[in-house]
Residue, then its C-alpha position, 0 to 999 in steps of 0.5 A: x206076054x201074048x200079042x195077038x194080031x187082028x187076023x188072029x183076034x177076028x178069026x181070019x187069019x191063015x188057014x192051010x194046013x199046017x198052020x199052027x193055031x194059038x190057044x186063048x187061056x183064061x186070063x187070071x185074076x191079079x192077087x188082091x182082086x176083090x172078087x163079089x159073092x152072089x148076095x153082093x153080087x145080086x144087091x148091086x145088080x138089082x140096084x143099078x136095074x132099078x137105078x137105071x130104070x128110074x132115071x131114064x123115067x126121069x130122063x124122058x121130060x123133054x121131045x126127044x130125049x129119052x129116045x135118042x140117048x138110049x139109041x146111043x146107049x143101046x148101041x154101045x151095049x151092043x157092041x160090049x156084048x158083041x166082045x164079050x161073046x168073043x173069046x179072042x176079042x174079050x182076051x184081047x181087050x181084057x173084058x170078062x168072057x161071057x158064053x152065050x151072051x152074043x144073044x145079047x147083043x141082038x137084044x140091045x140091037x132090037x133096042x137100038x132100032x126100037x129107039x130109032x124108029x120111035x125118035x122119028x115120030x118123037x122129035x120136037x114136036x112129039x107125036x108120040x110119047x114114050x111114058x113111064x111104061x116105056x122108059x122104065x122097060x127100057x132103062x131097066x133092059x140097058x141095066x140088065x144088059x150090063x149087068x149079064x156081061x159084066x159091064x156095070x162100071x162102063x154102064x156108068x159112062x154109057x148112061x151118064x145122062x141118066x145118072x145125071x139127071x137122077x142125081x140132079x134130082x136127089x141133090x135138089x130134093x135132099x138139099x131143099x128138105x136139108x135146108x127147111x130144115x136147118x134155115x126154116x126155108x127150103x132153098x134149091x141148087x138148081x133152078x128146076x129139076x131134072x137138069x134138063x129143066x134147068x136149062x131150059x130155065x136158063x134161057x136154052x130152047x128145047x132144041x138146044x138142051x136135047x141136042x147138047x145132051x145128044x153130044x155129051x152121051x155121044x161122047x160118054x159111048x166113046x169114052x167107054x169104048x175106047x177105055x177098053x183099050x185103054x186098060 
């Protein structure tokens, strides 16, 4: 086993001459590792962009919303495709090493600043609105991030609030045609959907819902990160 110290993961560790320098060897597959072939690999990539792009679309109902979770969301990315343009970094925390994708990470933070510049107008109340033509991009860019450095499973930490509020939809959709179907009536899980119309309908101000929602994409980034040490 090989420790690697933070001097040595970052680069600045002792110099002088002399010094002996540790190679970084590729790390290797444990056996039984199922590895995908570029038709799979392309099926599940071109399901999670347009996946994402969707529910982020969805996402958007509310002043301050979309905007705000994809800050946090951006800035994630940002900081996974910083490691996995590190080779010392990316061995250190056993994430898939991806050549050149450091440019990446000026794009998530292009998109970060983006957000954060556009959630100052789009607070409650909005003066701006960020639509369809917005939303889509930029749920469709988190995704295709992901997606480039290999990151697809903690994508699904990261926009949580997304995925939520797309399967709060499906459910509430596929459970009122289930039920016309079945009882003659059609009969619904929530009160209104997307989840964040739901609470409202349970007596939360906008404020509230868009805050708390806030707090548990906070959360999710965090979870996502420090799962990388974790493994």
């Amino acid at each position: 086993m090989v420790f690697i110290d933070l001097h040595t993961l970052f680069g600045i560790g002792d110099r002088r001459p002399g010094r002996a320098t540790q190679k970084i060897q590729p790390l290797e597959l444990a056996p039984g590792v199922w590895q995908m072939g570029l038709i799979t690999f392309m099926l599940l990539g071109s399901f999670m962009i347009a996946f994402t792009s969707n529910a982020v679309n969805l996402t958007d109902g509310l002043d301050g919303l979309a905007g705000g979770t994809l800050l946090i969301a951006a800035f994630a990315m940002m900081v996974l495709t910083w490691i996995s343009a590190s080779q010392r970094a990316s061995y250190f925390l056993m994430v898939p090493y991806v050549p050149g994708s450091g440019e990446l990470m000026v794009i998530a933070g292009a998109m970060a600043g983006a957000c954060l510049g556009f959630l100052w107008f789009n607070v409650a109340p909005a003066q701006i609105f960020m639509g369809d033509t917005g939303s889509l991009a930029m749920g469709g860019l988190l995704a295709t991030i992901a997606v480039c450095v290999r990151q697809e499973a903690l994508l699904v930490l990261i926009g949580g609030v997304f995925y939520l509020e797309a399967l709060s939809v499906i459910m509430q959709v596929g459970w009122f045609k289930f039920t016309r179907i079945r009882f003659g009536e059609g009969r619904r899980i929530l009160l209104c959907a997307p989840a964040h119309h739901h609470f409202q309908q349970a007596g939360w101000k906008e404020t509230q819902v868009v805050g708390r929602f806030y707090l548990i994409a906070i959360t999710l980034a965090i979870v996502a990160l420090v799962s990388l040490k974790l493994r």
